[in-house]
NUMAR-24150 format. One record per residue (C-alpha): z, x, y. Coordinates in steps of 0.02 Angstrom, whole numbers, padded with zeros to 5 digits, always signed. Example, Ala and Ser with C-alpha at 12.3 -4.5 7.8 and 13.67 -1.06 7.14 Angstrom:
<recs>
+00390+00615-00225;+00357+00684-00053;
</recs>
This chain:
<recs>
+01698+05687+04546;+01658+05737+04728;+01729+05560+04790;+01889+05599+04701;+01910+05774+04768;+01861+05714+04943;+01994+05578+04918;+02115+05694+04871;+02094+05806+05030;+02112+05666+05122;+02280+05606+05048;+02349+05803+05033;+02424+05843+05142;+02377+05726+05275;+02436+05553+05214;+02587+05627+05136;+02636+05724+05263;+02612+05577+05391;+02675+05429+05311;+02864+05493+05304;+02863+05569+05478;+02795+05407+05557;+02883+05287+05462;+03040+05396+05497;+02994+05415+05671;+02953+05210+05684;+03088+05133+05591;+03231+05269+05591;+03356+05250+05736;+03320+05381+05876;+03442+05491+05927;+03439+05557+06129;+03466+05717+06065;+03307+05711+05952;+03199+05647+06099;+03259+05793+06196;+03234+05920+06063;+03075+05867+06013;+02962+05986+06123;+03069+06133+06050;+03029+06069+05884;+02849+06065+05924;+02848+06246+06018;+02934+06296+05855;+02825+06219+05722;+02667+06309+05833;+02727+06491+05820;+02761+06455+05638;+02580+06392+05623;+02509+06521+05700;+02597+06651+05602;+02589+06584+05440;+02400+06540+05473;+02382+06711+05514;+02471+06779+05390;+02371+06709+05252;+02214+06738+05328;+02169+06583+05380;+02043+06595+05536;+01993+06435+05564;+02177+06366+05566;+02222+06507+05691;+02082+06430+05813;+02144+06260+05782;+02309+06315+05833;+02243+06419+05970;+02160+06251+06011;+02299+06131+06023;+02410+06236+06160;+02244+06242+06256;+02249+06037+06225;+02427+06005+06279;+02410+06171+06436;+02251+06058+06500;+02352+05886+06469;+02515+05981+06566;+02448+06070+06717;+02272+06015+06723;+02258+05817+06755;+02111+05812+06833;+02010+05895+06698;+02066+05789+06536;+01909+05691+06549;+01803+05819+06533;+01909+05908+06427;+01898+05768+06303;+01722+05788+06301;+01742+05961+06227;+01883+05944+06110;+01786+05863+05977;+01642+05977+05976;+01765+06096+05965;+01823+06029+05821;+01675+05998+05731;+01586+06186+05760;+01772+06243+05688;+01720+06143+05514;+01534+06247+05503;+01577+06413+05551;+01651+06536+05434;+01799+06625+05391;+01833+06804+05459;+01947+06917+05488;+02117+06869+05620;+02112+07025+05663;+01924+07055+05700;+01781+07054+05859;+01728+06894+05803;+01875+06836+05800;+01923+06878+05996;+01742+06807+06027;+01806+06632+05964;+01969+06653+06029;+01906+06706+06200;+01754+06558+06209;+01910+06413+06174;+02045+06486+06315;+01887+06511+06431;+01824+06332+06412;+01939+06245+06534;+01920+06398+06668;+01711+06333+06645;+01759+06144+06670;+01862+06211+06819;+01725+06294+06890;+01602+06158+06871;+01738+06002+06939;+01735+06125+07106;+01559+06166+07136;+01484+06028+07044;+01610+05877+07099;+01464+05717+07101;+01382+05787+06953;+01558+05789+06864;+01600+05624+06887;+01446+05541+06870;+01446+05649+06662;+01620+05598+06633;+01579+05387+06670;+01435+05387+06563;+01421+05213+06468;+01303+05182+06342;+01275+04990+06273;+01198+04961+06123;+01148+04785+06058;+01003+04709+05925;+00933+04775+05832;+01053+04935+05816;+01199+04846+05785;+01225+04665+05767;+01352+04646+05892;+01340+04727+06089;+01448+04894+06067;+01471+04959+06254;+01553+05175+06226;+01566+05264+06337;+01511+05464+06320;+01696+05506+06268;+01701+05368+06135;+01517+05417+06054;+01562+05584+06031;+01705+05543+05943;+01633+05427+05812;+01473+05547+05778;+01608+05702+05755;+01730+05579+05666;+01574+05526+05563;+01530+05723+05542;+01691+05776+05498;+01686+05640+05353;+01532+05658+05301;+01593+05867+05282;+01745+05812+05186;+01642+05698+05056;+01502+05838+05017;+01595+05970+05023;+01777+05945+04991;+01907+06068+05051;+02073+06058+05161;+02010+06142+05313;+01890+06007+05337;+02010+05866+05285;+02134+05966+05417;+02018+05941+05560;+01989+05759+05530;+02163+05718+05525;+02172+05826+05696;+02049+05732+05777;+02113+05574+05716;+02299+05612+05779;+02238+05703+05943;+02107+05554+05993;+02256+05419+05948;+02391+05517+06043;+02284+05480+06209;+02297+05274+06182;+02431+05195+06290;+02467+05080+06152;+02530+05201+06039;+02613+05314+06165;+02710+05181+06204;+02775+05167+06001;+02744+05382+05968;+02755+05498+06106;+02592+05625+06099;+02719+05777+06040;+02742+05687+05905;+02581+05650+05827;+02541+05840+05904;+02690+05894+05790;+02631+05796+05644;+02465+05894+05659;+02567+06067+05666;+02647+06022+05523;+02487+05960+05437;+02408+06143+05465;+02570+06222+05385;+02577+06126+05222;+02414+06158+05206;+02406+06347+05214;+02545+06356+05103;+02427+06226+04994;+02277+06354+05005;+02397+06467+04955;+02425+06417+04779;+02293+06375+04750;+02197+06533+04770;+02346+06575+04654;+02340+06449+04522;+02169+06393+04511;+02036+06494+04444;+01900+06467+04597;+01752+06473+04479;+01802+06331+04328;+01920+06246+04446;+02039+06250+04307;+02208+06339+04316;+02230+06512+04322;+02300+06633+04178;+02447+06638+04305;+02460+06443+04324;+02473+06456+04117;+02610+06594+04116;+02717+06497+04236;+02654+06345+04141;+02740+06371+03983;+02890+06473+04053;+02955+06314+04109;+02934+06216+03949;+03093+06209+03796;+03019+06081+03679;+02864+06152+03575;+02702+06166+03582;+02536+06187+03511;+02399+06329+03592;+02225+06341+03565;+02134+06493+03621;+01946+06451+03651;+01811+06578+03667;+01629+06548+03672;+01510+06618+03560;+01398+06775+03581;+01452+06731+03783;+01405+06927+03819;+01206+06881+03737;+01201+06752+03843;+01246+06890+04005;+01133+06996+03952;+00997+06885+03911;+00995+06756+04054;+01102+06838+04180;+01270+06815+04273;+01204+06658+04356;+01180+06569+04176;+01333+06653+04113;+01422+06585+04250;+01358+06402+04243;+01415+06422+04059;+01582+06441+04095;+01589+06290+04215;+01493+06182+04101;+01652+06237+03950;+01779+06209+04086;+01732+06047+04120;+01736+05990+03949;+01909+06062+03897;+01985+05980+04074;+01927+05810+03962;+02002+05846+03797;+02096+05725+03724;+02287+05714+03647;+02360+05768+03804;+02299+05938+03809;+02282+06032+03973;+02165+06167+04007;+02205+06349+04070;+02058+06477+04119;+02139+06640+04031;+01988+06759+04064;+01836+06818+04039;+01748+06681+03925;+01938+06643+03831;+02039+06474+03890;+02186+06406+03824;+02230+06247+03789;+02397+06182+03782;+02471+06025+03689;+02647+05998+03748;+02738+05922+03600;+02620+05905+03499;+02612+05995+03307;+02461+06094+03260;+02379+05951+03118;+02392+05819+03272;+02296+05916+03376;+02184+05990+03253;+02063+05811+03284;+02062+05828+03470;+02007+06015+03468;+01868+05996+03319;+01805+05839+03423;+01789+05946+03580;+01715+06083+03470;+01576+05961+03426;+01543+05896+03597;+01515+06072+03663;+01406+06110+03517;+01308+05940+03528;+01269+05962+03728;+01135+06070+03755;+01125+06187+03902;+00946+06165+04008;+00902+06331+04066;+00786+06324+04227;+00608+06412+04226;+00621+06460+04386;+00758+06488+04519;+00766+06302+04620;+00687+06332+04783;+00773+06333+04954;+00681+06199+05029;+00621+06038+04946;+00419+06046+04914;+00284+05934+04985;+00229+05872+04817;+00289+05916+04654;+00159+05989+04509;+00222+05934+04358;+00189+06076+04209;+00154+06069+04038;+00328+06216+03994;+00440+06147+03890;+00605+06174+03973;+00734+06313+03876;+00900+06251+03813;+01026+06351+03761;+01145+06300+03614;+01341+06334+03637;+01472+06318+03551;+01658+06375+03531;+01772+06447+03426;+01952+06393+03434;+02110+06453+03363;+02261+06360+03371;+02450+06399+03326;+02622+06324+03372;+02775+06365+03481;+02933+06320+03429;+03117+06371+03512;+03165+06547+03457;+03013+06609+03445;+02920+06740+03566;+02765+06663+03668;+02682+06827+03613;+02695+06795+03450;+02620+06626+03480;+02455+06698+03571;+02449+06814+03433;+02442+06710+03310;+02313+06599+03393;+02213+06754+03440;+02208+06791+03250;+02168+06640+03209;+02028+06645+03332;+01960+06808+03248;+01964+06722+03074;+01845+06598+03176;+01718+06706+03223;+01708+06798+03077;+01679+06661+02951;+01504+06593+03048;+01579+06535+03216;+01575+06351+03283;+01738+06298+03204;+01931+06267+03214;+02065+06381+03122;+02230+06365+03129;+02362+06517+03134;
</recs>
């Protein structure tokens, strides 16, 4: 499951953002006029970044922003400190995937903002006073041969730091997925391949620095919905994503309401924590039901699942067979909380380990043209009363 949502951040939107702007870019004919408009472009792509970034709260993608025009100022004005400079832009990069989010408009904020601008002012300072030292850190080579690798691999200090971030970054991306991370791979991937004469000479650097701009934007707008659509603890779909779901649909459909049973015992029993590892262990069972049916989180401990054409007696198998797996997997409940750090040697104990029984009650009812979607959820909500009151742990239909 994590490979396939680390895969997934990789391909969206980085792949499919790329692969039509290169290929376009490659195999398109090239206008003079495009050539010559394409620092505009880029200018005009930034301040849309930045805004939009901003807009939506999105710190991290403000900094990266912040710095790329710091990238391409140093690359402009600055020659003699690239080298240095591209000692520093992947560290950059990498401390941009660990720290957190805050505020745009905040102290921490200017801290970050101020530490990136004030970096090449430093490397200016040391080039002056510090001119042997530099040059000697900048043409540092490093060879490494049996039994490290099984080849000799001569890098040079630029080209180390590199892989290891490259190799951070994807490491960051596989554990924990998400599309800031993904976003900074792809921009050290674009910003590291923009300095190789070989491909400047097939993609000019504003180009692949474009790309990257317009990387950052589909991605906020990405973030966007789905802090709108998805329901952050389930991962499912959101009561929202459901609304706009079925708005959108003319043929019928059948709709189960699922609720778990005694859900508020289980809160005040266990505790929010158990509760809440309740709901994901549900959720991840209704995103597997079978007959086509697709999952919404509708609140509290209520889902809905929809069957898009599909009647209410050939769905009625699907539901009481997901009803049956949720009743037949028992929940473990831990003895005590898992501790922060791994211990030196594990005590095994003679405690029998807790399990809590769940189940679900479902009820189900059909939508047909003509007839209100209220009506529908009412139906199913009565249905799912009828449920609970004769014993639970079972499938009525409305």
């Amino acid at each position: 499951m994590r490979c396939k949502s680390a895969l997934l951040s990789l391909m969206f939107p980085g792949i499919l953002v790329a692969l039509p702007v290169l290929g376009g870019w490659l195999w398109a004919p090239q206008s003079h006029v495009l050539t010559t408009l394409l620092p505009t472009i880029a200018a005009l792509l930034m301040v849309a970044a930045l805004l939009v970034s901003w807009r939506f709260s999105c710190s991290r993608l403000v900094l990266l922003c912040v710095l790329l025009v710091v990238h391409e100022s140093v690359l402009s004005w600055f020659a003699d400190l690239v080298p240095a400079w591209q000692l520093l832009l992947p560290v950059n990069l990498l401390l941009l995937s660990v720290v957190g989010e805050r505020p745009v408009v905040s102290l921490a904020m200017l801290y970050r903002l101020g530490l990136i601008v004030m970096q090449p002012v430093v490397l200016f300072v040391v080039a002056t006073t510090l001119a042997e030292e530099y040059q000697r850190l900048v043409a540092l080579h490093w060879s490494f041969s049996r039994p490290f690798v099984p080849f000799t691999l001569n890098l040079s200090l630029y080209e180390m730091i590199v892989t290891l971030v490259a190799l951070a970054l994807l490491a960051r991306v596989v554990w924990r997925p998400s599309m800031e991370a993904s976003v900074l791979l792809w921009a050290l991937l674009l910003i590291c391949t923009a300095q190789l004469p070989e491909v400047q000479a097939r993609v000019p650097a504003v180009v692949l620095h474009g790309l990257l701009i317009l990387i950052v934007l589909v991605s906020v707008f990405e973030r966007s919905y789905t802090l709108a659509f998805r329901d952050e603890l389930t991962g499912l779909p959101s009561r929202r994503a459901f609304l706009d779901f079925v708005n959108r649909r003319s043929s019928g459909y059948s709709l189960a309401i699922v609720d778990i049973d005694h859900f508020k015992k289980v809160n005040d029993t266990h505790g929010h924590d158990v509760g809440d590892q309740v709901l994901k262990r549900v959720a991840a069972r209704l995103a597997a039901v079978a007959n086509g049916g697709k999952a919404f989180r509708y609140g509290g401990e209520e889902f809905v699942v929809l069957f898009y054409r599909r009647d209410v007696e050939r769905v009625n198998d699907a539901l009481d067979l997901l009803r049956q797996s949720i009743a037949d997997t028992p929940f473990v409940l831990r003895q005590k909380p898992r501790p922060e750090k791994r211990p030196r040697r594990v005590v095994a104990t003679k405690n029998r380990q807790q399990s809590l029984h769940v189940t679900v009650s479902i009820g189900v009812s059909h939508w047909h043209k003509g007839v209100d979607l209220d009506d529908v959820i009412k139906r199913a909500d009565q249905a799912l009363y009828k449920a609970k009151k004769t014993g639970r742990n079972r499938v009525v239909k409305g």
